[in-house]
TORFIGU-88691 format. One record per residue (C-alpha): residue number from 1; x, y, z; residue in one letter. Coordinates in Angstrom, 1 decimal. Each point is the difference from the previous one (the first is absolute). Layout:
! TORFIGU-88691
<site><resi>NUM</resi><u>X</u><v>Y</v><w>Z</w><resn>A</resn></site>
...
! end
This chain:
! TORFIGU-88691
<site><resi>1</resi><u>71.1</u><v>179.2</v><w>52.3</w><resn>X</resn></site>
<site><resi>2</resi><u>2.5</u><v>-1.9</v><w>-2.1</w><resn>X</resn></site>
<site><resi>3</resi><u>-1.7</u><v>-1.8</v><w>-3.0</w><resn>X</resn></site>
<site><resi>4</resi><u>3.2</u><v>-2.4</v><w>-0.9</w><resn>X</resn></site>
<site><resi>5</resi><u>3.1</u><v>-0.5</v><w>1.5</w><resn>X</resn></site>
<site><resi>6</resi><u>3.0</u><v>2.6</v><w>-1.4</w><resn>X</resn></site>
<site><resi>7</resi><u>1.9</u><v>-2.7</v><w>-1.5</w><resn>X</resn></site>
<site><resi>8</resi><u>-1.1</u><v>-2.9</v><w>-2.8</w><resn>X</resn></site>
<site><resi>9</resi><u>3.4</u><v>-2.0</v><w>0.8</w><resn>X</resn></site>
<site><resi>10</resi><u>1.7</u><v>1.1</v><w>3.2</w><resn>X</resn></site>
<site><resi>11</resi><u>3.6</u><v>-1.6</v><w>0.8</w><resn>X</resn></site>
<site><resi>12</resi><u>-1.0</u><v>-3.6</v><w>1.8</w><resn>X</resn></site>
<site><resi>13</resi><u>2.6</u><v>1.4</v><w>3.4</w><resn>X</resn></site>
<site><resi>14</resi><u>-2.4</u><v>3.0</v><w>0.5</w><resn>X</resn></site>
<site><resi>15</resi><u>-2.9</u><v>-2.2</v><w>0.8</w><resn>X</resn></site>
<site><resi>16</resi><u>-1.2</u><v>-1.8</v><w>2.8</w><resn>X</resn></site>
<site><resi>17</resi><u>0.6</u><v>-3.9</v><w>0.5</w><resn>X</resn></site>
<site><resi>18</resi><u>-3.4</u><v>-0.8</v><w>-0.8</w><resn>X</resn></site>
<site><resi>19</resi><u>-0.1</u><v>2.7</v><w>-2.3</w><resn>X</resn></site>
<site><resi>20</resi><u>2.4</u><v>-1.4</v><w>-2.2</w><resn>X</resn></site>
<site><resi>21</resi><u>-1.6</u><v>-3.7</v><w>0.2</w><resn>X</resn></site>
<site><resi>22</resi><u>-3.3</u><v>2.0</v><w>-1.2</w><resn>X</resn></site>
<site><resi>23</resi><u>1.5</u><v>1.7</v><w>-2.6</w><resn>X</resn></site>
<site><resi>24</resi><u>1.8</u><v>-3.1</v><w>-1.8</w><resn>X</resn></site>
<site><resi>25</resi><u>-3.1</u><v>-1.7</v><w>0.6</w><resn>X</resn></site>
<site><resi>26</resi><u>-1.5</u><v>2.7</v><w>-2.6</w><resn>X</resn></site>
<site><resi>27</resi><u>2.5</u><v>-1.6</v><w>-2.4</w><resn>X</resn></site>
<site><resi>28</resi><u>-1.3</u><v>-3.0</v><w>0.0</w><resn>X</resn></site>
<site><resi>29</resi><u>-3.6</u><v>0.9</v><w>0.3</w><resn>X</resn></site>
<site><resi>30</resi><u>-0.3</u><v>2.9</v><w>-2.7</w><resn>X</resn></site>
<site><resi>31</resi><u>1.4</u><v>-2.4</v><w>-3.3</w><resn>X</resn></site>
<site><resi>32</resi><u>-2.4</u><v>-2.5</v><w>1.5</w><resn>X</resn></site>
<site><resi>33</resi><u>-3.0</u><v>2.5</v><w>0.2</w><resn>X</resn></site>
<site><resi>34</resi><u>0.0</u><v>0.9</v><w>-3.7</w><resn>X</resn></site>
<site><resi>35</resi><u>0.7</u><v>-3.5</v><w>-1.2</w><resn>X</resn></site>
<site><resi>36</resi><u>-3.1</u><v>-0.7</v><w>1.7</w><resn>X</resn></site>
<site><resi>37</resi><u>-2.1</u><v>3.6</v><w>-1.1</w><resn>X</resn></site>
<site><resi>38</resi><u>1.9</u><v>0.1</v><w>-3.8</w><resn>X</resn></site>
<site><resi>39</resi><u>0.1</u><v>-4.1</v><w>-0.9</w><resn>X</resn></site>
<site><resi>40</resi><u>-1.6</u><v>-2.3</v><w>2.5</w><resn>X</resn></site>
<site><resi>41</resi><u>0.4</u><v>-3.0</v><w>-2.6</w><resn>X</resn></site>
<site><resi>42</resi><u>3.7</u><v>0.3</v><w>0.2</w><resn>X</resn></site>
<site><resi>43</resi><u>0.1</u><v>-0.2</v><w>3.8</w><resn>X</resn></site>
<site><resi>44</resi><u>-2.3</u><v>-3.3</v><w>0.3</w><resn>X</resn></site>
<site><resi>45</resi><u>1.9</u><v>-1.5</v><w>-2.4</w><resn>X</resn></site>
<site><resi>46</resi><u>3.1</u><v>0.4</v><w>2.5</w><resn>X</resn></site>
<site><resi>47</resi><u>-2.0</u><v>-1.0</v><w>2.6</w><resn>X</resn></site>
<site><resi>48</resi><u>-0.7</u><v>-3.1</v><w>-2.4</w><resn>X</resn></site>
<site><resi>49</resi><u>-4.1</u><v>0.8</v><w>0.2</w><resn>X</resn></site>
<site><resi>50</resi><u>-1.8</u><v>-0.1</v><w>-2.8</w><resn>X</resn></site>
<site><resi>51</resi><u>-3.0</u><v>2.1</v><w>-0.1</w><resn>X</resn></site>
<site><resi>52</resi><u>-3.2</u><v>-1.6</v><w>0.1</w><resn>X</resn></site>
<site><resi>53</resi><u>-3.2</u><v>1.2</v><w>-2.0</w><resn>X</resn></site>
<site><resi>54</resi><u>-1.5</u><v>2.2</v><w>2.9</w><resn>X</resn></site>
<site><resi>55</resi><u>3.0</u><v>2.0</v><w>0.3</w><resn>X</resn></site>
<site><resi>56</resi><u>-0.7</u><v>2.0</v><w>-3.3</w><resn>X</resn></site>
<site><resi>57</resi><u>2.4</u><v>3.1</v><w>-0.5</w><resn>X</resn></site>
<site><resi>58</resi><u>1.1</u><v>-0.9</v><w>3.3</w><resn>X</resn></site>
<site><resi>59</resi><u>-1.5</u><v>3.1</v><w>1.2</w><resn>X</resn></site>
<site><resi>60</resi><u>0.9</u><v>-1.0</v><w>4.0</w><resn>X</resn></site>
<site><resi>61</resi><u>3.6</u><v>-0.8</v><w>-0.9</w><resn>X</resn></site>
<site><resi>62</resi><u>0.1</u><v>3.4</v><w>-1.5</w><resn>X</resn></site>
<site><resi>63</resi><u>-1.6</u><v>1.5</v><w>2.9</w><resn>X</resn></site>
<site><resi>64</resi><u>2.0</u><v>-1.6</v><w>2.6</w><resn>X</resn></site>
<site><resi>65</resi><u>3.1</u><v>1.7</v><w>-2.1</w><resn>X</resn></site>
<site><resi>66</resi><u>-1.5</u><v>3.3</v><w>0.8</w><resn>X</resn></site>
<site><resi>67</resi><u>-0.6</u><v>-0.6</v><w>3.8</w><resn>X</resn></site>
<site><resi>68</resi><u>3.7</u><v>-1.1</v><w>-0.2</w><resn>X</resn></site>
<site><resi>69</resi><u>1.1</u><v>3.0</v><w>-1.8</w><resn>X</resn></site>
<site><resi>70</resi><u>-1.6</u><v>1.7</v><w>2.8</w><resn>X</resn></site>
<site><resi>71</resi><u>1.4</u><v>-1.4</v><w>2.9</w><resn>X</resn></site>
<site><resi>72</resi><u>3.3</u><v>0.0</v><w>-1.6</w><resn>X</resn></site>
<site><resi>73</resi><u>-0.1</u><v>4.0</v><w>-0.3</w><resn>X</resn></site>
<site><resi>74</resi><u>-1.4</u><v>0.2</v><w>4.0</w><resn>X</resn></site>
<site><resi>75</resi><u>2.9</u><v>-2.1</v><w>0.3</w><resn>X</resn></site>
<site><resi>76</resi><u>2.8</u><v>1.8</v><w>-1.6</w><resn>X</resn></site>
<site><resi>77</resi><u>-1.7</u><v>3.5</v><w>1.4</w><resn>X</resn></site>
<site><resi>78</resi><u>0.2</u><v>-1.4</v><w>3.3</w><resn>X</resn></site>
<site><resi>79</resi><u>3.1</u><v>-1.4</v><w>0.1</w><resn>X</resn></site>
<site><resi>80</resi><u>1.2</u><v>3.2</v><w>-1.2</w><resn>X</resn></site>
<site><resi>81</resi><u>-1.6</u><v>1.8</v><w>3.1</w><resn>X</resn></site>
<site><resi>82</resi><u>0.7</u><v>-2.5</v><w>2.4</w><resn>X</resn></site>
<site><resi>83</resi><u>-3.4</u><v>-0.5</v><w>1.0</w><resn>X</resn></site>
<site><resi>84</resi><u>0.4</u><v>-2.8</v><w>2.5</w><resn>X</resn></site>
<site><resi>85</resi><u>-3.3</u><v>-0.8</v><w>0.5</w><resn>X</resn></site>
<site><resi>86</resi><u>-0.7</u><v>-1.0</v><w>-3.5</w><resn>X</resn></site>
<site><resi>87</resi><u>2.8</u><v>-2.2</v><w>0.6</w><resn>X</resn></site>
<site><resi>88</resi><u>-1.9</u><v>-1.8</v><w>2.8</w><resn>X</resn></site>
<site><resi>89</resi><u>-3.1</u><v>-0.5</v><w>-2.3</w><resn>X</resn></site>
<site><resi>90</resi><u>2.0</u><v>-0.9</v><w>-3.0</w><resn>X</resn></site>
<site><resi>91</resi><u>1.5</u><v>-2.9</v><w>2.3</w><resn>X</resn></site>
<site><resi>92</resi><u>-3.2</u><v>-1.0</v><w>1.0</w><resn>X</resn></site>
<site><resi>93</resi><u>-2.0</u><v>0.0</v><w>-3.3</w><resn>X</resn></site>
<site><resi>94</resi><u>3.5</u><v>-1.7</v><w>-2.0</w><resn>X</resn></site>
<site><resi>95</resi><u>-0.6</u><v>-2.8</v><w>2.4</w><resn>X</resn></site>
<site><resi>96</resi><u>-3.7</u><v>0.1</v><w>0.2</w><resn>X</resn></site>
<site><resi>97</resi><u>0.3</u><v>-0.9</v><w>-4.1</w><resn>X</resn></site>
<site><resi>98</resi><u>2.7</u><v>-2.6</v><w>0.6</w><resn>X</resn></site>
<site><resi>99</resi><u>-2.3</u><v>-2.0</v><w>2.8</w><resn>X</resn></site>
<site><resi>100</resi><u>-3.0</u><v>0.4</v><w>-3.3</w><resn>X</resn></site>
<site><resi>101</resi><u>2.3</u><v>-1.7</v><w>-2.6</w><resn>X</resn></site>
<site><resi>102</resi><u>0.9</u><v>-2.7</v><w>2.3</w><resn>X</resn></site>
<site><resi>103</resi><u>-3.3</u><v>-0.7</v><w>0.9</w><resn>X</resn></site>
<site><resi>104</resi><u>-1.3</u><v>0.0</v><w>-3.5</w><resn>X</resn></site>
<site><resi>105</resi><u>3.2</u><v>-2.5</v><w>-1.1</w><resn>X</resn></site>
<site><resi>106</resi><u>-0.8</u><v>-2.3</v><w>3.0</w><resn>X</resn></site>
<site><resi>107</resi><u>-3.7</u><v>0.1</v><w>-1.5</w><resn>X</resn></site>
<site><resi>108</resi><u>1.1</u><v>-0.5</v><w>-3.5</w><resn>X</resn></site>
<site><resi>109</resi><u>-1.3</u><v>3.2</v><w>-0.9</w><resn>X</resn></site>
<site><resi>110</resi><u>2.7</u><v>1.2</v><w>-1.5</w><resn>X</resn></site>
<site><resi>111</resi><u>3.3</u><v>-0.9</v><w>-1.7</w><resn>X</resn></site>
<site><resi>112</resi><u>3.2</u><v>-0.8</v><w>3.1</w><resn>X</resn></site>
<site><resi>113</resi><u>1.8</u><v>2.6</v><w>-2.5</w><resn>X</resn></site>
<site><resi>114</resi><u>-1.7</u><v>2.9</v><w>1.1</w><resn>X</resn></site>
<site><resi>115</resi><u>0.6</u><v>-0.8</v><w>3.8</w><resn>X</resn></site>
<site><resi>116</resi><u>3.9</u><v>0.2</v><w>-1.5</w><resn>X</resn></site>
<site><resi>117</resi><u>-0.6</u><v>3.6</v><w>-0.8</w><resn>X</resn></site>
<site><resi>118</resi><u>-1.8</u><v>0.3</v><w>3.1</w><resn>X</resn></site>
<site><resi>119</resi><u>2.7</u><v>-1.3</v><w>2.2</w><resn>X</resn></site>
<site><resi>120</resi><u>2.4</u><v>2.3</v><w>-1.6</w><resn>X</resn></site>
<site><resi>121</resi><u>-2.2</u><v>3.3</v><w>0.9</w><resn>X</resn></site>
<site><resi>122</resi><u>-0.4</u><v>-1.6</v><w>3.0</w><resn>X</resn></site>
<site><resi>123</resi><u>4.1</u><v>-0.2</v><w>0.9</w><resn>X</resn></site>
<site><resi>124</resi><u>-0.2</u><v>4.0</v><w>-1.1</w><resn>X</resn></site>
<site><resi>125</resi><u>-2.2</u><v>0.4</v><w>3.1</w><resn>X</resn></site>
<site><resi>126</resi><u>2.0</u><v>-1.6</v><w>2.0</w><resn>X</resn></site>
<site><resi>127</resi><u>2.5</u><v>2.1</v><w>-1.3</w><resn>X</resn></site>
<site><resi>128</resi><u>-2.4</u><v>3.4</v><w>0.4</w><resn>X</resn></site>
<site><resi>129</resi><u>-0.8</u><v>-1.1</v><w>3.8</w><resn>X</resn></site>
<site><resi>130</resi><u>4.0</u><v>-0.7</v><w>0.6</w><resn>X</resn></site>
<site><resi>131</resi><u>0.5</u><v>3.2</v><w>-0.9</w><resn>X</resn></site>
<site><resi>132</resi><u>-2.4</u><v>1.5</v><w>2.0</w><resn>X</resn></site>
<site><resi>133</resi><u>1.1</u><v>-1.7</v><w>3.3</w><resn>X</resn></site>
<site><resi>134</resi><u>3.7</u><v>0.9</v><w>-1.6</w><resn>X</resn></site>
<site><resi>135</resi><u>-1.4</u><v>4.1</v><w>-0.3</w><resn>X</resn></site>
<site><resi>136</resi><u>-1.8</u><v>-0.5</v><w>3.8</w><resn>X</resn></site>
<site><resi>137</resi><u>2.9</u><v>-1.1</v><w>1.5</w><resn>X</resn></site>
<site><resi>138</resi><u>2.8</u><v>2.8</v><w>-1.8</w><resn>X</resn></site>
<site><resi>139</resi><u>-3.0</u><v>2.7</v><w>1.4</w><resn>X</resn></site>
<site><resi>140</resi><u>0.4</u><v>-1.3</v><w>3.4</w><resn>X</resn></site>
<site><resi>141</resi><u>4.0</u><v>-0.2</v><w>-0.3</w><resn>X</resn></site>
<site><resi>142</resi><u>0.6</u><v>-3.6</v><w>0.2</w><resn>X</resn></site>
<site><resi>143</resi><u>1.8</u><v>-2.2</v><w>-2.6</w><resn>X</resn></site>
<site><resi>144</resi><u>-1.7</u><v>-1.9</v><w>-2.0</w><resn>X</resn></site>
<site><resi>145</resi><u>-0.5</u><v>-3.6</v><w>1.1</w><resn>X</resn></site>
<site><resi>146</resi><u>0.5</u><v>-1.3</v><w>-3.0</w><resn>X</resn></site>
<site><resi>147</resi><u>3.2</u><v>-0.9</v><w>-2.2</w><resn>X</resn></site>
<site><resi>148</resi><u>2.4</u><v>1.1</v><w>2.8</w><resn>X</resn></site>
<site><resi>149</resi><u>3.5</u><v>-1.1</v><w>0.1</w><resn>X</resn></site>
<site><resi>150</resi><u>1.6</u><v>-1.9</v><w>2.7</w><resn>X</resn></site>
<site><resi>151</resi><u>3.5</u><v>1.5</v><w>1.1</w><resn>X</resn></site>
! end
């Protein structure tokens, strides 16, 4: 049994269409995952929330930084090892989150800049699940219905 995938940064052409949307997606997720674990304060402040007197040492910011530093690594590992089916659940749970933050704005219990964020993990899904029906469709032998020419 393999314990991590052979390569840290593989060459973006060797992966799989929604590999490679995985795999950026680490990019993005891993500097946010230690803002959040090393220096919460910082990241409300960009968020432009100031943190009330219950939030302490902001001990659930710092913890949500290490369940994003978590997924980020399944992530990368499994974008690495094409594992298609995380794919399909990382699809699911991105949007899942997305359809929570717009709820919460709607409710006013939270600030319409974190849907932002949200929206933009949610257009990497959309990327993640293009590339899966883009991977599906190569497997089978057809061209990709997507982005095609006209002669």
């Amino acid at each position: 049994m393999m314990l991590f995938a052979p390569k840290v940064f593989p060459k973006l052409s060797t992966l799989s269409h929604a590999g490679r949307s995985m795999y950026v997606w680490v990019y993005y997720t891993i500097p946010l995952a230690f803002t959040l674990l090393l220096v919460p304060g910082l990241f409300l402040k960009v968020m432009g929330i100031s943190p009330g007197a219950a939030d302490g040492d902001l001990f659930f910011m710092r913890l949500a930084g290490a369940l994003l530093v978590s997924m980020s690594f399944m992530s990368h590992q499994a974008a690495i090892l094409d594992m298609r089916q995380f794919f399909v659940w990382a699809v699911m749970g991105r949007t899942f989150i997305v359809g929570v933050l717009i709820v919460c704005t709607a409710l006013g219990l939270c600030n319409p800049i974190v849907t932002f964020f949200g929206c933009i993990d949610f257009s990497g899904a959309m990327w993640t699940l293009m590339g899966i029906r883009r991977d599906e469709a190569e497997a089978r032998g057809q061209q990709p219905a997507i982005a095609q020419p006209t002669p």
